[in-house]
N, C-alpha and C positions, 0 to 999 in steps of 0.2 A: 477528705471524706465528703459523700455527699450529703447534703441535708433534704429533708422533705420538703423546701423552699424550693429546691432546686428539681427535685423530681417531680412534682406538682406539675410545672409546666412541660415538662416532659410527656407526661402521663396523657396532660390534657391534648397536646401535637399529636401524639399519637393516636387516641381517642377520635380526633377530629376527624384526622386522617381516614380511618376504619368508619368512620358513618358515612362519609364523603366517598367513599368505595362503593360502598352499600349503595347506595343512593343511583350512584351514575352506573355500576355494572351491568345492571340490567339493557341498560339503554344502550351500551357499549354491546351486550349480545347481540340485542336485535338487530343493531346495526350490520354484525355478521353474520348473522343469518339472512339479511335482507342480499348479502352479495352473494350465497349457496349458488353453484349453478345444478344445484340438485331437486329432483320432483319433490321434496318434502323437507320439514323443518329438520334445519342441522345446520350445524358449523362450518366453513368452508375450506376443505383441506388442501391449502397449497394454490387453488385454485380462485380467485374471483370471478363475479359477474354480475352483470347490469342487468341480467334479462330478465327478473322479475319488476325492476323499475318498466323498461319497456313495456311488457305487459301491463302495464294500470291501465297506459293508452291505448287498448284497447278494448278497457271497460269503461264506456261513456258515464254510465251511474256512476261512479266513483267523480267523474269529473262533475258530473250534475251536481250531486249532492255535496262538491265541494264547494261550486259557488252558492248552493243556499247556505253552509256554513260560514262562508266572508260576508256574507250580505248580509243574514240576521247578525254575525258578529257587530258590523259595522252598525245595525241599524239600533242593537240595543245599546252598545257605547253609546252611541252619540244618544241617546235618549237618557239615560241613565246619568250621564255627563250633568246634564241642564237641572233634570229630577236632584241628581247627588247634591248638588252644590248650594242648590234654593234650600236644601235640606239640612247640611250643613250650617250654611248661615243660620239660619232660623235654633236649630239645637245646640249650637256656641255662642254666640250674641246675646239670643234673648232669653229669658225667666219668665214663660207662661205655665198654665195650669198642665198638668200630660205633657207636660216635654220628656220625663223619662219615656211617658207608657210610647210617646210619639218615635224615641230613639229604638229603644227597643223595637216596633212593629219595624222599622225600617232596615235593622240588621239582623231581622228573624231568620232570613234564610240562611245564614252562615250556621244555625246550631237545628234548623229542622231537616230533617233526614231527607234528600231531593225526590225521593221514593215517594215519599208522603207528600211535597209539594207538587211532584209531577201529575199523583193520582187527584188530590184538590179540586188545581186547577180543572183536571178533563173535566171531574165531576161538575165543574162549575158551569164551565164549555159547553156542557153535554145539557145540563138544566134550560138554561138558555136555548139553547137549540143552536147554539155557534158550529157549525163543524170545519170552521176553516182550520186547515191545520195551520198553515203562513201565520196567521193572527193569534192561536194561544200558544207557537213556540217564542212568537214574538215578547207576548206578555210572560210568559213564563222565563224566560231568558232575561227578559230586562228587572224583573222582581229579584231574580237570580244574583245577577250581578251589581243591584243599586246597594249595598252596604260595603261594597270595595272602593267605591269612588265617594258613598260616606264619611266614610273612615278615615281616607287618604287624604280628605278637603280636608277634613274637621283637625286633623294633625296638623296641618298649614295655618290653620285659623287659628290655633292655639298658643300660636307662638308670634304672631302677630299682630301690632303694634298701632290697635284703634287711632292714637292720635296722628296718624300720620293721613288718614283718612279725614278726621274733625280739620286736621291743619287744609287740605284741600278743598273742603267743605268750606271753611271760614275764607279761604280766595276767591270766593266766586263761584265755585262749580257746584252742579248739582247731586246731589244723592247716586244717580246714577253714572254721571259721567266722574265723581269720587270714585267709585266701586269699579268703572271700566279700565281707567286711567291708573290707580293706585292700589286697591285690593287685589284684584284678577290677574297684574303678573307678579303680584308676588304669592299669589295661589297654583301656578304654575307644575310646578312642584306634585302638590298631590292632584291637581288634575291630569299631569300626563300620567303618574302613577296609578291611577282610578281607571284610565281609558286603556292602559294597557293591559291589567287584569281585567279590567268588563271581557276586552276582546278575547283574552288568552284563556277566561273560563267557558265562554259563549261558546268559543270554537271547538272547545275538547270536551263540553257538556255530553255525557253519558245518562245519568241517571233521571236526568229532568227528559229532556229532549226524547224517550225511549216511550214514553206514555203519550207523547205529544204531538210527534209523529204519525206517519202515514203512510201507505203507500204512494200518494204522489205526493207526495211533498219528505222526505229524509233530509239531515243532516250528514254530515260526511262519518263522525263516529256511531252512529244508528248503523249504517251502512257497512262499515265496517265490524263492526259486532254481528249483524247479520250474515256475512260475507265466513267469517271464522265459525260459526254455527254450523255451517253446512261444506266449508272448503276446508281441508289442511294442509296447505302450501307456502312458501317465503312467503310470497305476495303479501299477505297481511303485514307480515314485519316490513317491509317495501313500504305500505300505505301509512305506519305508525310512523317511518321515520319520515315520510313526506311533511305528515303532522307537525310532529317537534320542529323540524326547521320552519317551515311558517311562524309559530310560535319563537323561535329564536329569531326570524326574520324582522316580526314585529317588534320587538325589542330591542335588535338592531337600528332599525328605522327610526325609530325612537329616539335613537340617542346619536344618528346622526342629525336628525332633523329638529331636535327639540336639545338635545343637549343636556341628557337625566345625570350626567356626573356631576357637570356645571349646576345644574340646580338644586342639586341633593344638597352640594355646598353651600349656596346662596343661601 
């Protein structure tokens, strides 16, 4: 006879199962829709084809705007990296006066609605008299993504073992070369985690990036949202799934060059 011991995990396999469907089916259509060799969105029957990939290449915008997208990617990680980690240390380590209000303003952006930070910022941009667009997708990006590489340090730091730091300090070495040598790779961990989300929300930024932009200056998803406004063809799904594999690229990369199985373990 079975028991509800026994069908419990049952229930939950299945369960899993059917959200992990959900989740990935969508991406699974696009993807064949992106092979259609038909003038419009649809399913491809019987037939494949590439020739909506070929066509990207012959929309130089889609390319432009892809490298402003890797560039601010790259340029708010690695800012965000340096900002996360000082930030970090200072809200796990130390007991000053406003370290909550200080944690807090730090991981705002993850619960204020990017609509409302996108508009903010212009309005800030716009007070000032700033109209570069390069310079507030940049700050708006990197405010964007500094509570993922918060977050990811501070997990690292939590579970890590001050006196092994004081033992390196009391041999001679200093505060900093302590923190270079002994803390920093065993913070590894969540700084490659931190650098992979900066980059992975940076790149696919929709609702921040939409107020932020410009005409000369887009990001790759701006571009694309504009592109489907006014086209309806594979093409778009072609460009969505150009996306995701970047995104999958970079966490590929990841983990051949940095080694996140190995460290998740460590």
């Amino acid at each position: 006879m079975t028991t509800g011991h026994q069908i419990a995990p049952r229930f939950l396999a299945v369960w899993t199962l059917l959200v992990c469907l959900f989740i990935v089916a969508p991406i699974f259509a696009m993807i064949a829709v992106s092979l259609t060799p038909l003038d419009y969105i649809s399913l491809p029957t019987g037939v494949f084809s590439l020739r909506w990939y070929a066509r990207l290449l012959q929309y130089p915008v889609f390319l432009e705007a892809g490298i402003n997208s890797v560039v601010l990617a790259v340029e708010a990680a690695a800012t965000v990296l340096v900002l996360g980690v000082l930030a970090a240390l200072a809200i796990v380590r130390y007991r000053f006066p406003l370290r909550e209000a200080v944690r807090l303003t730090v991981t705002s952006p993850l619960f204020i609605p990017m609509v409302m930070s996108g508009l903010a910022i212009l309005v800030f941009f716009s007070t000032l008299g700033w109209s570069s667009q390069p310079v507030r997708l940049y700050v708006g990006h990197s405010a964007l993504t500094l509570p993922y590489v918060v977050r990811a340090v501070s997990a690292s730091l939590t579970g890590f073992d001050m006196n092994q730091e004081l033992a390196a300090r009391n041999l001679g070495a200093t505060p900093l070369k302590a923190f270079l040598l002994v803390t920093l790779p065993q913070l590894r961990p969540g700084i490659a985690a931190g650098a992979i989300f900066a980059f992975i929300v940076s790149f696919d930024n929709v609702g921040l990036s939409i107020f932020l932009s410009g005409a000369n200056y887009k990001t790759l998803p701006v571009e694309l949202l504009s592109y489907v406004e006014t086209d309806n063809d594979p093409m778009s799904a072609a460009l969505s799934v150009v996306m995701i594999v970047v995104s999958m690229g970079v966490v590929l990369a990841a983990e051949r060059l940095v080694g996140l199985q190995r460290l998740m373990r460590a």
